[in-house]
DRENLO-512242 format. One record per residue (C-alpha): residue number from 1; x, y, z. Coordinates in steps of 0.02 Angstrom, whole numbers. Layout:
<tordrens>
NUM | X | Y | Z
...
</tordrens>
This chain:
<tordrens>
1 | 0 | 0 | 0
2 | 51 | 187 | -59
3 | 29 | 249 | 134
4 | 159 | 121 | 194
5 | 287 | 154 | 78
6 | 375 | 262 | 194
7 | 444 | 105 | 302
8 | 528 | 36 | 144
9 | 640 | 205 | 152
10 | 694 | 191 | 327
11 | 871 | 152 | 373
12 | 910 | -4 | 468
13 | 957 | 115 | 613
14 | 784 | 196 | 582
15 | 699 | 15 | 585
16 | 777 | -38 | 741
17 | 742 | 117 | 833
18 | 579 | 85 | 789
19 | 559 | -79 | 839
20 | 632 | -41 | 992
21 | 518 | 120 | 1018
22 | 360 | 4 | 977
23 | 415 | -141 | 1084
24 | 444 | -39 | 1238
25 | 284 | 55 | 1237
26 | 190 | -116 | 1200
27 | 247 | -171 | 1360
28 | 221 | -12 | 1448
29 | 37 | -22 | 1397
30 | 16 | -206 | 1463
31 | 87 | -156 | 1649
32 | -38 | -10 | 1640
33 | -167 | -98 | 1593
34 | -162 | -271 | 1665
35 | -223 | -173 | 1828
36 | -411 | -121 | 1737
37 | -411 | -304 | 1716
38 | -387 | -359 | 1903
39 | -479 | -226 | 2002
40 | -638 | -343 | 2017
41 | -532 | -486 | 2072
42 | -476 | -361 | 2205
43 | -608 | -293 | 2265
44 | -676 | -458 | 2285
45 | -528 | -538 | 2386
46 | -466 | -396 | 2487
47 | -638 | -314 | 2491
48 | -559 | -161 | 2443
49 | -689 | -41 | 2393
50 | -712 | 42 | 2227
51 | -656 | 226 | 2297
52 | -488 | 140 | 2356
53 | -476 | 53 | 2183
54 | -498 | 224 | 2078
55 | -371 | 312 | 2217
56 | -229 | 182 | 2151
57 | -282 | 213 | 1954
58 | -291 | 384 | 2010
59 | -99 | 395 | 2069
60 | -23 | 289 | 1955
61 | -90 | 420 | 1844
62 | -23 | 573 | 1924
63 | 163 | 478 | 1973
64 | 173 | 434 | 1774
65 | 141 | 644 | 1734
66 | 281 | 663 | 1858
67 | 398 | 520 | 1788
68 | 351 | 563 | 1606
69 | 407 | 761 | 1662
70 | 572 | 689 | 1766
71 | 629 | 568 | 1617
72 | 627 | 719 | 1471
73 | 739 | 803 | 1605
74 | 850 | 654 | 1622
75 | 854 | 595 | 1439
76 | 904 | 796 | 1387
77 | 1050 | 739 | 1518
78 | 1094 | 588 | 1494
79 | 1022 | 511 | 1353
80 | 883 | 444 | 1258
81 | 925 | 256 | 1250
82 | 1004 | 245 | 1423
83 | 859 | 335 | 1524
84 | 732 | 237 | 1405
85 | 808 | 74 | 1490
86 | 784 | 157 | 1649
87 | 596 | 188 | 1640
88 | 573 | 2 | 1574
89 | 666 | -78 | 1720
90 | 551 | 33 | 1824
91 | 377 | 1 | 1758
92 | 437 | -204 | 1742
93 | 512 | -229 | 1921
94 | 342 | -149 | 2003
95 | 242 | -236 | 1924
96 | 310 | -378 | 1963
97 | 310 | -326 | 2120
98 | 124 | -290 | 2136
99 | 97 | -467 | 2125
100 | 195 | -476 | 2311
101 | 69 | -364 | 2404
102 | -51 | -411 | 2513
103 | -127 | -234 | 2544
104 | -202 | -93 | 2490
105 | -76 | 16 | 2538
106 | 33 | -91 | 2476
107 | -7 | -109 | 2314
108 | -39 | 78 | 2306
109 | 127 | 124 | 2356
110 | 204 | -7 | 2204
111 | 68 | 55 | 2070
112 | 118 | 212 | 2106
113 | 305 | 181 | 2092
114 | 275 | 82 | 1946
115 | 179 | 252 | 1860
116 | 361 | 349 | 1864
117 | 415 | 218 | 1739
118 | 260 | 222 | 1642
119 | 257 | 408 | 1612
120 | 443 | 403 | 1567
121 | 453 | 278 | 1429
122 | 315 | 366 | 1326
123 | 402 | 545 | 1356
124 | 584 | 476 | 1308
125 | 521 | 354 | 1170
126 | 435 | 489 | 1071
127 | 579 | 590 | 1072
128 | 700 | 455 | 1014
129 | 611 | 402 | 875
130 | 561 | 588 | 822
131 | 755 | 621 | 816
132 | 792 | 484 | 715
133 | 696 | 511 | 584
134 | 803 | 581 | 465
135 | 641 | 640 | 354
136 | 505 | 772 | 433
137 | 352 | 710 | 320
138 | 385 | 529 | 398
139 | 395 | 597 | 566
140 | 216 | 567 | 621
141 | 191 | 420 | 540
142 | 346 | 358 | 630
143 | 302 | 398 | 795
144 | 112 | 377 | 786
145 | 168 | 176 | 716
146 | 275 | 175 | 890
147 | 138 | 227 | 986
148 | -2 | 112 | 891
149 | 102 | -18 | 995
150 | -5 | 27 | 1156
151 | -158 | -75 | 1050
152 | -40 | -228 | 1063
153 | -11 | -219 | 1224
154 | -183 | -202 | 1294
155 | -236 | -362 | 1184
156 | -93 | -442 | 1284
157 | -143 | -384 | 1440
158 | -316 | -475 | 1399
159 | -250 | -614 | 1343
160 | -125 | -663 | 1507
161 | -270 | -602 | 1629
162 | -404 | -729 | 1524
163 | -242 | -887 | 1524
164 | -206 | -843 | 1724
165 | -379 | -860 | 1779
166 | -406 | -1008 | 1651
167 | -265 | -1127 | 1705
168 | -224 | -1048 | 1889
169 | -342 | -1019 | 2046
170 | -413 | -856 | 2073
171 | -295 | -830 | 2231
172 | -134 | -872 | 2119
173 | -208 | -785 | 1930
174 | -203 | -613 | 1989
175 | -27 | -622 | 2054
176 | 23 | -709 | 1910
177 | -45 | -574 | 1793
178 | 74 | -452 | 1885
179 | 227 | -574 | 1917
180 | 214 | -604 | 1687
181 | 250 | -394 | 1709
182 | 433 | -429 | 1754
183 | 470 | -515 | 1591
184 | 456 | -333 | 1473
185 | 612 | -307 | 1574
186 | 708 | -424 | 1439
187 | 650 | -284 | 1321
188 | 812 | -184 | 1400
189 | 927 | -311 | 1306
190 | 874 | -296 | 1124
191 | 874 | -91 | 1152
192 | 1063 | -109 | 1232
193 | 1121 | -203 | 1081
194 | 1041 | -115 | 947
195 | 1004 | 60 | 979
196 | 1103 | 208 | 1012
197 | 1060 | 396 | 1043
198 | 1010 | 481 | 896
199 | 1146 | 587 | 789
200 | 1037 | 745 | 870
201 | 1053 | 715 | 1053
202 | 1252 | 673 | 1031
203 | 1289 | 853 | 936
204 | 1181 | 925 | 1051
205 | 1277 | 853 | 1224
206 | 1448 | 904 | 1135
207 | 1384 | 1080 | 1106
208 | 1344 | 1069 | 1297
209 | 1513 | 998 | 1344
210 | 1613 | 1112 | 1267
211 | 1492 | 1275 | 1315
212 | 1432 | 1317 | 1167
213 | 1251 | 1257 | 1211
214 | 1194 | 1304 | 1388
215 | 1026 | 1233 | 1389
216 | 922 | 1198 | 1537
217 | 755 | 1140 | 1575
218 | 686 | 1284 | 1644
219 | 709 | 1354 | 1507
220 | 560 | 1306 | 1448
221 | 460 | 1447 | 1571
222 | 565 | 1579 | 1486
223 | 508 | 1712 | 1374
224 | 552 | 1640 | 1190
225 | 464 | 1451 | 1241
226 | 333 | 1503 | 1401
227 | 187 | 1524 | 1265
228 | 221 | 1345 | 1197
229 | 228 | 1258 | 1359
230 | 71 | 1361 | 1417
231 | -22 | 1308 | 1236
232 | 54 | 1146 | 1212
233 | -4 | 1080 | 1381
234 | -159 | 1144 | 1369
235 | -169 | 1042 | 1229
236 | -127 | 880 | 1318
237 | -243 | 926 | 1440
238 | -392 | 938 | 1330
239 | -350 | 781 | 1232
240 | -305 | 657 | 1370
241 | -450 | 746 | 1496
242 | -555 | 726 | 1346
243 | -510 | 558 | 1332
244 | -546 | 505 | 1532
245 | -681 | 600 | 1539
246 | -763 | 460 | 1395
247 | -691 | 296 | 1418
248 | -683 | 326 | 1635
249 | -872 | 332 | 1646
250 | -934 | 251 | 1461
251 | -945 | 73 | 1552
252 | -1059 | 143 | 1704
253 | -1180 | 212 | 1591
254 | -1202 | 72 | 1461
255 | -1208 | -47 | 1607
256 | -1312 | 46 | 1746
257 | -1419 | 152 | 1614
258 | -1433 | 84 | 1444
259 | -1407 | -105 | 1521
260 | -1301 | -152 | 1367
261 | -1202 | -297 | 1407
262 | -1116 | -292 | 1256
263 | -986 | -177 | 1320
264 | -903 | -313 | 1428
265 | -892 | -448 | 1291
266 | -734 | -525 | 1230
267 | -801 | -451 | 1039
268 | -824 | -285 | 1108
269 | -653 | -277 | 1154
270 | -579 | -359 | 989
271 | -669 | -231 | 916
272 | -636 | -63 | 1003
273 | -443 | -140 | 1019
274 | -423 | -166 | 839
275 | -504 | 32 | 804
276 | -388 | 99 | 913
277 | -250 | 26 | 811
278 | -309 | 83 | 661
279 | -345 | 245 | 746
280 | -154 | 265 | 766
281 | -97 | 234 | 590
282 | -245 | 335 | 508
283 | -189 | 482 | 633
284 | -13 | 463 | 614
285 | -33 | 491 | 396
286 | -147 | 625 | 429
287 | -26 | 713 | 539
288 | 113 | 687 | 385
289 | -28 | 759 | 246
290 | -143 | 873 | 321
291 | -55 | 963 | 449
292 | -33 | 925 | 626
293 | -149 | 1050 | 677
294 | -316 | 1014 | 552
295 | -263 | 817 | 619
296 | -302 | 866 | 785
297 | -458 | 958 | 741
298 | -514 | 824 | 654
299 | -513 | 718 | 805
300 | -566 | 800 | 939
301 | -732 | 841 | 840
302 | -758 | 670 | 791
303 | -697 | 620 | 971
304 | -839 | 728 | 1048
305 | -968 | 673 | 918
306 | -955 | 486 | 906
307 | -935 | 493 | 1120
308 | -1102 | 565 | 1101
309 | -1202 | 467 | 999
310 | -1160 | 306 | 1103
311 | -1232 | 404 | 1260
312 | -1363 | 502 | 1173
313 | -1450 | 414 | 1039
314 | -1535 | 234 | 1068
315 | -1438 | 114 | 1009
316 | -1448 | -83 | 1015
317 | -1302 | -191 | 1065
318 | -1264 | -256 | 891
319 | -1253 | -69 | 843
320 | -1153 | -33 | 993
321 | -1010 | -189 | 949
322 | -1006 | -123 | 765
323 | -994 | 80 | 852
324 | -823 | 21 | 926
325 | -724 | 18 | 788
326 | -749 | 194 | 742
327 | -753 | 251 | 927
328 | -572 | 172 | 948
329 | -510 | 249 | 794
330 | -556 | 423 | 843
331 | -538 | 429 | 1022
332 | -344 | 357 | 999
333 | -309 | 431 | 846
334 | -287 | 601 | 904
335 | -157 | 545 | 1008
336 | -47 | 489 | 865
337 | 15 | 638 | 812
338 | 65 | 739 | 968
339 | 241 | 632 | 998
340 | 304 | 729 | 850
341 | 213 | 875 | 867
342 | 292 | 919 | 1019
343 | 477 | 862 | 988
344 | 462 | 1002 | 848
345 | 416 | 1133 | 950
346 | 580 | 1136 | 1052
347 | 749 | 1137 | 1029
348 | 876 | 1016 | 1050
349 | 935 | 1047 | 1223
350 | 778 | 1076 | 1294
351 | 663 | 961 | 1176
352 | 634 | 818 | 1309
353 | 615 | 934 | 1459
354 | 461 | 1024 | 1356
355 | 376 | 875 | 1303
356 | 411 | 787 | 1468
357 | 312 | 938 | 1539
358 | 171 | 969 | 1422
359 | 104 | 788 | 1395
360 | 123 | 747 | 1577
361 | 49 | 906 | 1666
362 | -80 | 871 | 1533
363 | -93 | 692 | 1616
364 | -85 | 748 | 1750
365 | -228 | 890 | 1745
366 | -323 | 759 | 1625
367 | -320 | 635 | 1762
368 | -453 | 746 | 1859
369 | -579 | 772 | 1724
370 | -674 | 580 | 1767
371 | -694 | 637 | 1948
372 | -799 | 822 | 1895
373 | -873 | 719 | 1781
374 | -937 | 618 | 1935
375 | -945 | 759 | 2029
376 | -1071 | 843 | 1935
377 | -1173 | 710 | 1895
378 | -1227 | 720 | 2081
379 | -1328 | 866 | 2001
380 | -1367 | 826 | 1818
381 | -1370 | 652 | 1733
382 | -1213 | 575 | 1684
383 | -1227 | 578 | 1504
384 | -1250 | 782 | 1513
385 | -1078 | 783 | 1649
386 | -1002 | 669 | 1524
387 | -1043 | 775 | 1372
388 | -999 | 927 | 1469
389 | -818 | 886 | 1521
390 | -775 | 816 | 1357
391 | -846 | 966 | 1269
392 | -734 | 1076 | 1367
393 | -575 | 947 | 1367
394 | -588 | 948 | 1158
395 | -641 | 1142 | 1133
396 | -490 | 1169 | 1223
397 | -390 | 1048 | 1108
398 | -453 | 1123 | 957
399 | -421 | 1308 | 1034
400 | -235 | 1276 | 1081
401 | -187 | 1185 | 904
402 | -264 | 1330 | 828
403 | -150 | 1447 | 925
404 | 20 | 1349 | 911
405 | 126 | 1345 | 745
406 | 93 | 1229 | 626
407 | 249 | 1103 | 602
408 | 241 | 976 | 470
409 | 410 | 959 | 376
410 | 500 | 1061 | 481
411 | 669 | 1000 | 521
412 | 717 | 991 | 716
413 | 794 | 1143 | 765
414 | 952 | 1136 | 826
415 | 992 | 1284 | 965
416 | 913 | 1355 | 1105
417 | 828 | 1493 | 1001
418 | 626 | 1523 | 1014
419 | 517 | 1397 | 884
</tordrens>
């Protein structure tokens, strides 16, 4: 196919950044989401209640906005490949541990832990591979193929938790589903053998070495970058608030309202998984033709729209399994672009300290959207609180990309001077 010929044009270095870029996120995804899988299991066996489950979702969340901020800080430092290994051994080793705990405060203190790592590896990933990429229109596609990974690993999150708690007892399956978390680790070897920092991030740590290039990462709040950090994490906010604000509450009002039970079948699953990989690619080429900008757009009003007519307009569940596959691609394609997007908005020495910050406060900030959505459905039903908050979250979206450059086929810049 004509939209895939790009991959044939890679270098090998290119290729096996990428495959290292797609396999770590993959497994990032499946420790992040192995837990959505278990917290019935939990609840059931510890009696832990459904508050105490959303409080450890809740600050794995807000840990991986400050790990995602801490690792662009790091990588500017120290690297993109070595500080990539970093985040994986941290995400792997607590998960694994998770499977140890016998608490709730105990499993909240390692799901927490384990969120530093998770943040990281999408913050330094997206960087490496935007770096690499030796050609701007392949950029997106690149990085929006990397992060199509995260489809992969939540089908392989579903498919250990459904083996575990086929073939083991219910006491043993859960822990098992964690313990399997350890193995990504492994990951750490292919990346040490066949990936190094990109040609950027090596000119750009000379230039520091010898003084020519005095970047730091606060200098990101300073006058010639402040209005990109302010826009671009706005726009992170809106996308991944947006985002929560949806999928968070979607599966209390199909089930307690609508009484779909569609929504909690194996095909229903296939289904949305599938869209959201195809949501990824179809995002990433759109970023690469149309503009990163119009992309965005794009999504956020199909986001909104599509979120809407599953709550709004009556729907069987045969309609509602087919209604997946779109709903997948749109509510993760708008993600696919935004790796590049922001690597071109900063410089060299600065790049992963700015992206770090943007996507992650946006994660951060996003992270609280599902609880005013519950908040104000104390006062007005949920699909109006839903519909509300993720009017705002993608208004805001589509006012921020409207106010920040557009940057398809630009080539990175390489000093510390204003975008």
């Amino acid at each position: 196919m004509a939209s895939f010929e790009w991959f044939t044009e890679l270098t090998t270095r290119e290729r096996r950044t990428l495959y290292a870029g797609f396999g770590g996120y993959a497994v990032d995804a499946f420790d992040f989401m192995i837990y959505s899988f278990l917290i019935p299991t939990l609840i059931a066996t510890w009696g832990m209640t459904k508050s105490e489950a959303g409080m450890i979702a809740t600050s794995s969340l807000i840990s991986s906005a400050v790990g995602g901020w801490l690792a662009g800080i790091l990588a500017d430092r120290y690297g993109r490949v070595r500080v990539l290994q970093w985040t994986i051994a941290t995400f792997a080793v607590f998960t694994c541990l998770s499977g140890f705990t016998h608490s709730f405060w105990q499993l909240l203190a390692t799901r927490t832990l384990q969120g530093i790592g998770f943040g990281g590896e999408w913050s330094v990933v997206t960087i490496m591979m935007a770096e690499t990429i030796r050609s701007p229109e392949h950029r997106a596609k690149a990085v929006g193929t990397v992060q199509s990974s995260w489809s992969f690993g939540w089908a392989a999150a579903a498919l250990v938790y459904w083996a575990s708690f086929a073939w083991l007892q219910e006491q043993y399956a859960w822990r098992a589903c964690f313990w399997v978390g350890l193995l990504p680790a492994l990951w750490i070897i292919f990346i040490r053998r066949n990936v190094s920092d990109p040609d950027v991030f090596i000119a750009t740590r000379k230039a520091r070495e010898s003084g020519a290039d005095t970047g730091h990462f606060l200098q990101i709040f300073a006058v010639p970058h402040l209005k990109t950090t302010l826009l671009g994490s706005a726009l992170c906010t809106g996308m991944l608030g947006g985002y929560y604000a949806i999928t968070t509450w979607l599966p209390t009002y199909l089930k307690t309202v609508r009484h779909l039970s569609v929504f909690n079948t194996s095909g229903y699953l296939i289904v949305l998984i599938v869209g959201s990989f195809t949501g990824y690619i179809v995002g990433a080429i759109l970023c690469d033709r149309i503009g990163r900008r119009a992309s965005f757009v794009l999504f956020a009003i199909g986001s909104f729209a599509l979120g809407m007519v599953y709550t709004m307009l009556p729907v069987t569940d045969h309609a509602m399994l087919l209604l997946g596959f779109p709903l997948g691609v749109v509510v993760q394609g708008i993600f696919a672009g935004v790796g590049a997007y922001l690597s071109e908005l900063y410089p060299n020495s600065i790049r992963g300290s700015g992206q770090g910050f943007c996507y992650n406060l946006g994660g951060g900030l996003g992270a609280l959207f599902p609880i005013l959505v519950g908040t104000l459905a104390q006062s007005m039903t949920l699909v109006n609180a839903m519909g509300l908050v993720a009017g705002a979250g993608y208004l805001l979206v589509i006012a921020a990309a409207l106010c920040l450059p557009e940057t398809v086929g630009r080539a990175l810049p390489s000093t510390t001077t204003a975008s």
